[in-house]
N, C-alpha and C positions, 0 to 999 in steps of 0.2 A: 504494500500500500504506500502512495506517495504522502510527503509531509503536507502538504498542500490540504491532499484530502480526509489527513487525518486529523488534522487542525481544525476545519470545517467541521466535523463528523461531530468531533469533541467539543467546540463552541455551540452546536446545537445541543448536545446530550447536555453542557452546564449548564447554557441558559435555558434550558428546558427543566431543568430540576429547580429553578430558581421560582421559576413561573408559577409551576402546579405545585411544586412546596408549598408557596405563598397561598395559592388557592386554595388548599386541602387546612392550612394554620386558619386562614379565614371562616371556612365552613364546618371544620372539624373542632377548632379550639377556639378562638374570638369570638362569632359570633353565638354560637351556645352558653357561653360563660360571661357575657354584656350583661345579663340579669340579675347575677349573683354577684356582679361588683356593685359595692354601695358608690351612690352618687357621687359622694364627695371626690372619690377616686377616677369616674370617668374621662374628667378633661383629659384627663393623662393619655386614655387610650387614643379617641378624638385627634388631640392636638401634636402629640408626639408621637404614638407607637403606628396610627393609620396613615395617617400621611406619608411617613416613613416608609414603611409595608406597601403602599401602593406605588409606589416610586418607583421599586424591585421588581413590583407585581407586574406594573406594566410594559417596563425596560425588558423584561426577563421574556415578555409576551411576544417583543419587537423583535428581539434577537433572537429566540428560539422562532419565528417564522424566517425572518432573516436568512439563517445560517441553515433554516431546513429547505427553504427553495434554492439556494445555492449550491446545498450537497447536491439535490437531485438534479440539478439545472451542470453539475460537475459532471455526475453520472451519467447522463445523457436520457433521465427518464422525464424530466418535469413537464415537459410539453402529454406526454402519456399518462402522466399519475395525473394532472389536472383535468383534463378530457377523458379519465375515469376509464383507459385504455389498458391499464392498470388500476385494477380496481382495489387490491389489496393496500398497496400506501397511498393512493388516489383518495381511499375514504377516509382515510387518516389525514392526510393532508389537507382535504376540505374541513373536517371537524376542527383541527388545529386553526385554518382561517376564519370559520365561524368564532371560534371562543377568540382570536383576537381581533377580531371585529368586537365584537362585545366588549372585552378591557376596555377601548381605545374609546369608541364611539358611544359605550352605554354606561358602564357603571363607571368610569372613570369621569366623564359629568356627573354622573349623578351624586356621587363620591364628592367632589367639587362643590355642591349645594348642601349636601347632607352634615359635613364636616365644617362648614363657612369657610370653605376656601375660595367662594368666590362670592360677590354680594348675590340672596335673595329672599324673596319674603319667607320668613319665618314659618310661615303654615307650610311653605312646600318641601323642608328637611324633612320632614316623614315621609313622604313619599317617595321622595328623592331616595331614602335609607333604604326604603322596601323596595324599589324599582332596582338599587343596587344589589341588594341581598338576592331577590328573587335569579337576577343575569348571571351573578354568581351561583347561583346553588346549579344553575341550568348550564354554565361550564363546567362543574364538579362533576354531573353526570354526562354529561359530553367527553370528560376526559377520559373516562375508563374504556369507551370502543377506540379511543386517540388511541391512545396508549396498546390497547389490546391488537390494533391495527396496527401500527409501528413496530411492533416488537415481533407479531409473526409474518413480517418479512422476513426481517433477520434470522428467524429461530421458527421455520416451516414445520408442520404435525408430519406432515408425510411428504 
């Protein structure tokens, strides 16, 4: 294997662990555990530990689609895998661009309102909250055929 494309390989597999980390922390441990922090404690998560978190979250979304049409566009399959000519990392590779469509365009605004990182009226952080939570929880389950797709390329049953 050349350096080139193991480099690529390896920047998709880190920023991809970076990404869904962050998503699985988000929906497996953050958001479950917002109700059993007393109030006085929340700014903290809010103001320092989300803001933060989605930085990663999002960054790790950009690079892992980044560095995963690059490999395949190295490979010679991207034109195949996108036009589902290849169907095995095709639907992986769709799933991966849906969920970072979503980061980019849906809960990362909403995220922006919810959190006052950007100015808006006051009534609409709740919704903003649950429009993100919901996009999120709808990548968490999108990630598992990603994931399940991408890996049995690599690793075929028969």
């Amino acid at each position: 294997m050349d350096t080139e494309l193991f480099l690529i390989r390896y920047l998709h597999v880190l920023s991809g662990i970076m990404w869904i980390g962050i998503l699985w922390y988000f929906n497996f441990v953050q958001i479950p555990s917002m109700p059993k922090i007393p109030d006085e404690q929340k700014p903290a998560i809010g103001k320092v530990i989300a803001p933060e978190a989605l930085f990663w979250f999002r960054w790790g979304a950009f690079f892992t689609v980044f560095f995963g049409l690059a490999l395949a566009w190295r490979n010679g399959y991207l034109v195949e895998a996108l036009t589902l000519e290849q169907p095995n990392i095709g639907f992986g590779m769709w799933l991966g661009l849906i969920m970072a469509f979503n980061v980019w365009f849906i809960i990362w605004p909403a995220q922006k309102i919810a959190l006052g990182i950007v100015e808006a009226d006051a009534a609409l952080k709740p919704a903003m909250a649950r429009r993100a939570m919901l996009f999120s929880r709808t990548n968490t389950m999108l990630s598992i055929p990603m994931l399940a797709s991408m890996i049995s390329v690599q690793n075929p049953i028969m």
